[in-house]
N, C-alpha and C positions, 0 to 999 in steps of 0.2 A: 421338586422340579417338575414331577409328571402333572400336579397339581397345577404348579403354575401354566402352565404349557396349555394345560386343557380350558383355564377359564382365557386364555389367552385369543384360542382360538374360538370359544364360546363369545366374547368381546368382538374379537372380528366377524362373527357371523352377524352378531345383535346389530353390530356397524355398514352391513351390506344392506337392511334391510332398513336401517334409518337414514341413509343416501339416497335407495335406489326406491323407494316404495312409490312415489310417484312414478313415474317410467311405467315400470310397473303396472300399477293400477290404468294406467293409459295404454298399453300392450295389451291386456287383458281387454279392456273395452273395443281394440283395435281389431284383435282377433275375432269377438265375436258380432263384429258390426262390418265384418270384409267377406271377402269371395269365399273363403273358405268353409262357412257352415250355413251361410244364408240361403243361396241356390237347392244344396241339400235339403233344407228345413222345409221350404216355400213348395218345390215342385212336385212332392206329395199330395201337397194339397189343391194342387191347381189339376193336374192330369184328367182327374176325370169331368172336370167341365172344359177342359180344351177337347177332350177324348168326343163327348157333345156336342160343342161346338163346329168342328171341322172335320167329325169322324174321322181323325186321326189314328191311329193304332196303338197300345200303349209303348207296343217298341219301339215305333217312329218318335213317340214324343218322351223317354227317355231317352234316346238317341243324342239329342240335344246336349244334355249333362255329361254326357261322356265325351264329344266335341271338346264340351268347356275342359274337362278336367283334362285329357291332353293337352289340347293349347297350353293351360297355364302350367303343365309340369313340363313340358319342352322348352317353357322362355325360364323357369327356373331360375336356374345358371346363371342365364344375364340379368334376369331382376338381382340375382342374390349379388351378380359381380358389378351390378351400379351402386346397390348400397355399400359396398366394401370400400367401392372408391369416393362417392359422393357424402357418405352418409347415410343412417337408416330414415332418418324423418322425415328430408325431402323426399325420398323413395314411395315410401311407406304413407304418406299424410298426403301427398300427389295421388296414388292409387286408388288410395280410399274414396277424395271424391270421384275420381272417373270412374270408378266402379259404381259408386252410386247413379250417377249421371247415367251409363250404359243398361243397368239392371233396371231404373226406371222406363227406360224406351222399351220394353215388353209390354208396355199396356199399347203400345202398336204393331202387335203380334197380327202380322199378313195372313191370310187364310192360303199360304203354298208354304212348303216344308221349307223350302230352303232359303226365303226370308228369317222363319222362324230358327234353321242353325245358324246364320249371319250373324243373329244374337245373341246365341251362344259363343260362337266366335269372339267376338267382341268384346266379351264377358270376360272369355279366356286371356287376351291378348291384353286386357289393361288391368285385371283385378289383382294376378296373383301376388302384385306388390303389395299388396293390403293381405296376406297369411302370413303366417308362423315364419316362412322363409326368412323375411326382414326383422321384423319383431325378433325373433330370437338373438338376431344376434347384438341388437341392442341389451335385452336383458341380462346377455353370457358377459357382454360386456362388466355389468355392474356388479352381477354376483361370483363368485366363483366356489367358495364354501359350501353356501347355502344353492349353489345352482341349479342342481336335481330339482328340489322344492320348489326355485321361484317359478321355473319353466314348466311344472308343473301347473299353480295360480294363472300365469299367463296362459293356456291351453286350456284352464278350466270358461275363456271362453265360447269357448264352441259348444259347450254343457249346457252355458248360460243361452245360449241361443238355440241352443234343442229345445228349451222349456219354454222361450217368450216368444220367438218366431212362429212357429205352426200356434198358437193362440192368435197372434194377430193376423195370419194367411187367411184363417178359417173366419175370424169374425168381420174380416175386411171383404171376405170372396162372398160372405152369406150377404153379405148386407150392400155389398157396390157390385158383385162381380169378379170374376177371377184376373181380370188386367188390372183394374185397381189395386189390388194384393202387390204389385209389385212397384208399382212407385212411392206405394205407402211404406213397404219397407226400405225401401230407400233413404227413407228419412233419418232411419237410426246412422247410417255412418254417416250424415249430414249434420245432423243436431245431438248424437248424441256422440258417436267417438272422435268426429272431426275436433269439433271446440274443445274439448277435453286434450285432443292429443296436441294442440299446436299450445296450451296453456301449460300442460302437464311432461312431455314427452323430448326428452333429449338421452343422446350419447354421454357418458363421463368423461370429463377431462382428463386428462393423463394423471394426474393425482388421485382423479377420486376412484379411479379403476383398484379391485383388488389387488395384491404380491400375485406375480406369479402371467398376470397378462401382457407386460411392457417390457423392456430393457434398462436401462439406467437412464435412457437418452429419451424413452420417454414410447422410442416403436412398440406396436404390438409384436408380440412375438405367434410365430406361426408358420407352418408348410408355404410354398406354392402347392398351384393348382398342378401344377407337372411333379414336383416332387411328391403330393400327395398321391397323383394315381401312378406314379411307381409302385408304391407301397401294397404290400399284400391285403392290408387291414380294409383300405376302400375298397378294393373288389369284393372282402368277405361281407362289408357290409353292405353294401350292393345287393349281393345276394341273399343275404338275409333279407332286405328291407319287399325285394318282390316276391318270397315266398311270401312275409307274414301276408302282403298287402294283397294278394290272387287269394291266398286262403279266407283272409277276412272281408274282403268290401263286399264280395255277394250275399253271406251271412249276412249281414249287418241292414242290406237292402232286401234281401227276401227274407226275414225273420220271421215278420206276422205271417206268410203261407205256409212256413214252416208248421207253426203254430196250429194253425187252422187244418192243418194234414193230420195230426194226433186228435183231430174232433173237436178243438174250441170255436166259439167264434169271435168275432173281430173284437169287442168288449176285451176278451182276455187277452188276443193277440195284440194288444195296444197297452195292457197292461204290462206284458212280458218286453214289449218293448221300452217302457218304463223302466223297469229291471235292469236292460241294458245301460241305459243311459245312465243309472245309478253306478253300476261297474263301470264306467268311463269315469265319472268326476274320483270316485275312490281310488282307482289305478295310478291317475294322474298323480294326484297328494300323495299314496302311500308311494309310490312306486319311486317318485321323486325325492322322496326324503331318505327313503331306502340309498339310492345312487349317489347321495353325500353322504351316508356310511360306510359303505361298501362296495367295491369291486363291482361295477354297474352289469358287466356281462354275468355275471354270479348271479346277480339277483332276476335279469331278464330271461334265463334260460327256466328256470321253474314257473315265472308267471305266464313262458309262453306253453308252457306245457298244458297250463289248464284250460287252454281252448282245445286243443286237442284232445281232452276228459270231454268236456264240453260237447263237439262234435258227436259223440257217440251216445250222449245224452240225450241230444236233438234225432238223433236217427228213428226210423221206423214210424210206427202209428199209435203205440202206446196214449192210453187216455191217461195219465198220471203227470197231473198239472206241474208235480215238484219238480221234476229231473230239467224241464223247461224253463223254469227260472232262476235253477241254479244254475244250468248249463250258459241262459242267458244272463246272468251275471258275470260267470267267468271268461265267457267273448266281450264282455265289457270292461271288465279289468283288464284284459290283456292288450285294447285298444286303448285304452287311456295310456298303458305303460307305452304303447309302440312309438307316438307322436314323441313323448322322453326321448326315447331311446335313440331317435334321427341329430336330434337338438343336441343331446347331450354328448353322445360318443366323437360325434364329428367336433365337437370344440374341446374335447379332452383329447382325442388322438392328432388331430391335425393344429390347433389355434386356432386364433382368431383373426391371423395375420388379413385371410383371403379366407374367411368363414362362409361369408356369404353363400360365393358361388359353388363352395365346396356341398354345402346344406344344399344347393339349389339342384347340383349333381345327385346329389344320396335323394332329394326329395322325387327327382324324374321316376325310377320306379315305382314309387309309390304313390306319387299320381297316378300312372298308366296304369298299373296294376288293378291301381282300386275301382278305377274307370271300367280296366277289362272284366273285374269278375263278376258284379252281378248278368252281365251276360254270359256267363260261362255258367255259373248257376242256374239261370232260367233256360238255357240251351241242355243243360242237364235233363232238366222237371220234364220240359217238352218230350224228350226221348227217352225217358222212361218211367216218367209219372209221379217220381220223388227226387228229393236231393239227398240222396243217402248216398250214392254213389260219390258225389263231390263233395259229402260231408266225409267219409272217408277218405279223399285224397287231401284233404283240407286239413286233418287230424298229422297226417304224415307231414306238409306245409309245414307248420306250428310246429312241430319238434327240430324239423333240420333246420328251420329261419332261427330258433333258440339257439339251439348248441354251433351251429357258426360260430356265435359268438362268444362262445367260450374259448376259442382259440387267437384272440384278439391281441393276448397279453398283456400286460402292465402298462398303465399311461406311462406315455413320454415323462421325462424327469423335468423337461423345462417349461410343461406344464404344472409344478405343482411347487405354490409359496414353500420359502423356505423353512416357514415355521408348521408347516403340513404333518401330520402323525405321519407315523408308517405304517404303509399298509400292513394288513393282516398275513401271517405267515400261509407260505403253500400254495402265492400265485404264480402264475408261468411268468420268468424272468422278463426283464425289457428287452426289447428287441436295438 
């Protein structure tokens, strides 16, 4: 019987991913051709010919990015609560080209600052329907088994856009100029994830959704947004989500000075940065296939421990290239796991009923967060020369944002098909 049971369930995982693989593949291209890893990837590489250009400051002209990434983690909520109502596609497949449309109008970057935040505004205010926010909950939609893993694939493209974006920034800004750089990447959600996702990309019908997401009659089953922030489990994750996000987003944006503080230079601190981005795509995959075996807060409360090893790795002046790439491997794994961890827990503890905006709420921190900390990091360096100081608060970060979540309890029962194993003995009962 236990035989049968498991290839039963093995059959329906093979069956989510011979439905859902288009979707899929069109989420993944959506992700890494939207607001979400583009802005990031590009304004590395422009800074210092804007910095020339209009003798700007570099904190004026990061400044810009952090505009953006609030705006789009404030309307969160309501992108995520159009797609709940609307649909993720029109949402989502609408966003994406405005967002290209807006991100192109930077090659008319004004020579006064506050044109140039208008644009990031702008950015903020039409893009963030084109992230994870909507995408996901198309994908939780199709998968449920295999969910961990797919939403992982899907996330792995922001990976995808670490690697091909800063190539074409750099070869477009050498050769036309730094405004050129941005309409040319424009193109990608124009030609390459738009036509893909309107050919490739829908919601499941009430059939083809897996056991375990509808009723008999066909509803999704799920929280409200009132009955979810009742609940103790969104405020825990709340708080988790702006620890890990304060502890990590300035790491991740000061890494290479970090680097160059222990004596390398830029060659290595771009290599180490490499490293990271390696621990992102790995996080993602293991982390996600990890959380369809297993008890998800189980598994996130050790992977977020090893930024915290990490952190103390990164400290001081030491010339000893190793502790630097392991350290920055394991703040890379543990950000690949974090983006899981939003997606995943909010559509096992709440549904999918009103996922959207639920994701859009848990995602506000983590925007803001990640927005506030590389200023909190460089406000560090400036007052007193290193980031050891916020690398140890940051270490502490990383353990309470984990073990939160260890108090989270058992998913809900009427998230889980009927033909579902039992969990592992020795979790905290259901609430």
């Amino acid at each position: 019987m236990a035989s049968e049971a498991h290839s039963g369930a093995a059959a329906a995982g093979r069956g989510e991913f011979r439905l859902g693989w288009k979707p899929l593949s069109a989420a993944l291209l959506g992700v890494a051709c939207g607001a979400s890893p583009i802005p990031f990837n590009v304004l590395p590489l422009v800074m210092g010919p804007i910095n020339a250009e209009f003798g700007w400051g570099f904190l004026e002209i990061s400044l810009g990015v952090t505009i953006f990434g609030i705006t789009a983690s404030l309307l969160a909520p309501v992108v995520g609560g159009l797609a709940d109502r609307h649909g993720v596609r029109p949402v989502a497949l609408t966003s994406l080209f405005l967002f290209a449309v807006a991100f192109s109008l930077f090659y008319f970057t004004p020579s006064n600052l506050t044109g140039y935040y208008l644009l990031w505004l702008l950015v903020g205010l039409i893009g963030i329907g084109s992230t994870p926010v909507t995408w996901s909950r198309a994908i939780n939609m199709w998968f449920f088994r295999n969910r961990g893993l797919a939403l992982g694939i899907m996330l792995l493209g922001t990976s995808l856009a670490g690697m091909v974006v800063p190539q074409i920034a750099g070869r477009v800004t050498e050769a036309y100029g730094w405004r050129m750089a941005f309409p040319a990447l424009a193109l990608l959600p124009l030609l390459v994830a738009l036509p893909i996702g309107l050919l490739m990309f829908r919601e499941p019908r009430p059939e083809e959704r897996p056991a375990g997401l509808s009723d008999s009659a066909g509803a999704v089953l799920g929280m409200t947004v009132k009955e979810t922030a009742r609940t103790y489990r969104f405020w825990v994750l709340l708080l988790s989500i702006a620890c890990i996000a304060l502890a990590y987003g300035g790491a991740h944006i000061h890494m290479a000075q970090i680097v160059q503080l222990h004596g390398f230079g830029v060659g290595t601190a771009a290599s180490v940065m490499g490293v990271v981005a390696l621990g992102i795509m790995s996080g993602r995959i293991i982390v996600g296939m990890l959380f369809d075996r297993f008890w998800a807060p189980a598994v996130a409360f050790p992977v977020l421990v090893l930024p915290a090893i990490a952190c103390f790795m990164l400290m001081g002046t030491s010339t000893a290239l190793m502790p630097l790439v392991i350290g920055g491997f394991m703040l890379g794994f543990a950000a690949g796991a974090e983006s899981d961890v939003i997606a995943y827990l909010a559509s096992r503890y709440f549904g999918m009923a009103h996922y959207g905006k639920i994701y859009g709420l848990l995602y506000m921190p983590f925007g803001i967060f990640s927005a506030i900390s590389p200023m909190v990091y460089g406000g560090v360096r400036d007052a007193t020369g290193s980031y050891d100081l916020m690398l140890m608060a940051a270490a502490g970060l990383f353990v309470m944002g984990g073990a939160l979540l260890l108090v989270l309890g058992r998913y809900p029962d009427w998230t889980r098909p009927a033909a579902a194993p039992a969990p592992a003995p020795g979790l905290p009962e259901a609430a």
